[in-house]
N, C-alpha and C positions, 0 to 999 in steps of 0.2 A: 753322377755328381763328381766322384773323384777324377772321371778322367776330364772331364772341364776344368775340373782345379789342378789338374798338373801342367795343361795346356801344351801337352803332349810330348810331356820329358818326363822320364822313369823318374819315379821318386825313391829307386833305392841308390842308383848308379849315377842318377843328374845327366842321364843323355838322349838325344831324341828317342822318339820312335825311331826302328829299326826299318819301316816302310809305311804307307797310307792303304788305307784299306779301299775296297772297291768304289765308296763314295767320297776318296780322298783326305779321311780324317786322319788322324796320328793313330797305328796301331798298338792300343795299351792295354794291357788286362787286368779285372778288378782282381783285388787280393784282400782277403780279410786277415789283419794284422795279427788280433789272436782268431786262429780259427772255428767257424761255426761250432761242427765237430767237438772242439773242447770248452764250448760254453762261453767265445767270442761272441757279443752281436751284432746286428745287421743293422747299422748305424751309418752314418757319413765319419765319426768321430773313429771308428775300426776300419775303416775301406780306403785303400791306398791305390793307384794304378803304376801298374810296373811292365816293363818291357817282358816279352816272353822268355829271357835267361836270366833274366832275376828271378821271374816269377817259378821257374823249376826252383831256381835256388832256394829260393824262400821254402818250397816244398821237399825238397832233398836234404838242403843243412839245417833249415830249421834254428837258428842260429838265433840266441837271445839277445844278440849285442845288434843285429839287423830288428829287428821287433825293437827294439827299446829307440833302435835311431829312427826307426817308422813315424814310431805316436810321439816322438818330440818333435819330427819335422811335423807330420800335421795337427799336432795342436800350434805351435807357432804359424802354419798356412790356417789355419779357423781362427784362428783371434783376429788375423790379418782380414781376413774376410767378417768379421764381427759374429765369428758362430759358435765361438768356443764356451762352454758351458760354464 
């Protein structure tokens, strides 16, 4: 679902996919906002897709001020789509 709703632009950096994958779609990787691991869950409202050097980044800087601009950008894209809680 998340990578349908980004329509295959990084939701951290706002650029396309990077390339298409063998069946031609946009390649974007799921990313859980707060992670499994630390008691994040497996929701649409936690899952974002991001380009593969965001998505290190996400995992290397780990960075609160990237998290925080995540779950503002998708809860404003889930209201917009009528699914925000």
């Amino acid at each position: 679902f998340a990578k349908r709703l980004a329509t295959g632009i990084c939701q951290l950096c706002d650029t396309p996919a990077p390339f298409n994958d063998k069946k031609g779609d946009a390649y974007l990787e799921t990313h859980h906002i707060e992670w499994l691991a630390r008691g994040g869950e497996d929701t649409i409202y936690n899952t974002v897709a991001l380009c593969p050097n965001c998505h290190k980044k996400m995992h290397v800087l780990d960075l609160d001020k990237d998290k925080e601009f995540l779950l503002q950008k998708m809860k404003v894209k889930l209201e917009q789509a009528g699914l925000f809680e």
